[in-house]
C-alpha positions in Angstrom: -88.6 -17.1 3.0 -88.9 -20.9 2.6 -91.7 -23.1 4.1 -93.7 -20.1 5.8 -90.5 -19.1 8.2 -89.6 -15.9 8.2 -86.0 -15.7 7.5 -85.3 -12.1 9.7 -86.3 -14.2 12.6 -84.3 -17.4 11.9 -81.5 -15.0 11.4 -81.7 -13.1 14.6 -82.2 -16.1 16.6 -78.8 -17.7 14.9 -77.0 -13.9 15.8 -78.2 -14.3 19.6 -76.7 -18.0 19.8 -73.6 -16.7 18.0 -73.4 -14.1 21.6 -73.8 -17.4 23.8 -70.7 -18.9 21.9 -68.8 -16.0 22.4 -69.6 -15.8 26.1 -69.3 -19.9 26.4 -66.0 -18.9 24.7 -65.0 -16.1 27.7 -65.8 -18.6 30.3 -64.0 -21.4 29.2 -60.9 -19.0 28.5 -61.3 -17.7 32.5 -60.9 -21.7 33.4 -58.1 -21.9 31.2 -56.9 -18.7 32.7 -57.8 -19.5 36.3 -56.1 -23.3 36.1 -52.9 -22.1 35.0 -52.9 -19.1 37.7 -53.1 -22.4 40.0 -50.7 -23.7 38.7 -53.0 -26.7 37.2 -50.8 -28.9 34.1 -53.7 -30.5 32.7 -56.9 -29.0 31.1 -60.0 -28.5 33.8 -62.8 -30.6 33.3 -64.8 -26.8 33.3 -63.3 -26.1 30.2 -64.1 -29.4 28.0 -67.6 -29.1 29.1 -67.9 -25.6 28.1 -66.2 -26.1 25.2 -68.4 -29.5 24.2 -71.3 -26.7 24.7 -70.0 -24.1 23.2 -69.6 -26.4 19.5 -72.9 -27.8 20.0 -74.3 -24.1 20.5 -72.1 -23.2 17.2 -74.1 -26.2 14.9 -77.8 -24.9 16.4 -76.6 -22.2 15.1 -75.2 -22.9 12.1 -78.5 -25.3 11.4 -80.9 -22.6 12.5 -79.4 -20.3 9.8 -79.9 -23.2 6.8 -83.6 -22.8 8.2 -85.3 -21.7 5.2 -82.3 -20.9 2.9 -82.5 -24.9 1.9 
């Protein structure tokens, strides 16, 4: 524990933005899956923006877990 955080916290908030990665992840692969089923050639718009969120939900979470470990 590092500037009065406590790290079990920190950590569990880090684990439940990891689960909104891995579900940003499932949606972007159903647009993915959905486009081509449509026969779409080009990558939907859906899937860069979820895929824009899901990286910048992968460095909160990746900063949160530094919290306190610095």
């Amino acid at each position: 524990m590092s500037d009065g955080l406590d790290q079990h916290r920190v950590d569990e908030l880090a684990d439940r933005l990891q689960h909104v990665v891995d579900e940003l992840d499932e949606l972007a692969f159903d647009a993915l899956r959905e486009a081509s089923a449509d026969g779409e050639r080009t990558r939907p718009v859906l899937d860069r923006r979820l895929t824009q969120a899901r990286r910048a939900t992968e460095r909160a979470a990746h900063l949160i877990r530094q919290l306190g470990r610095t």
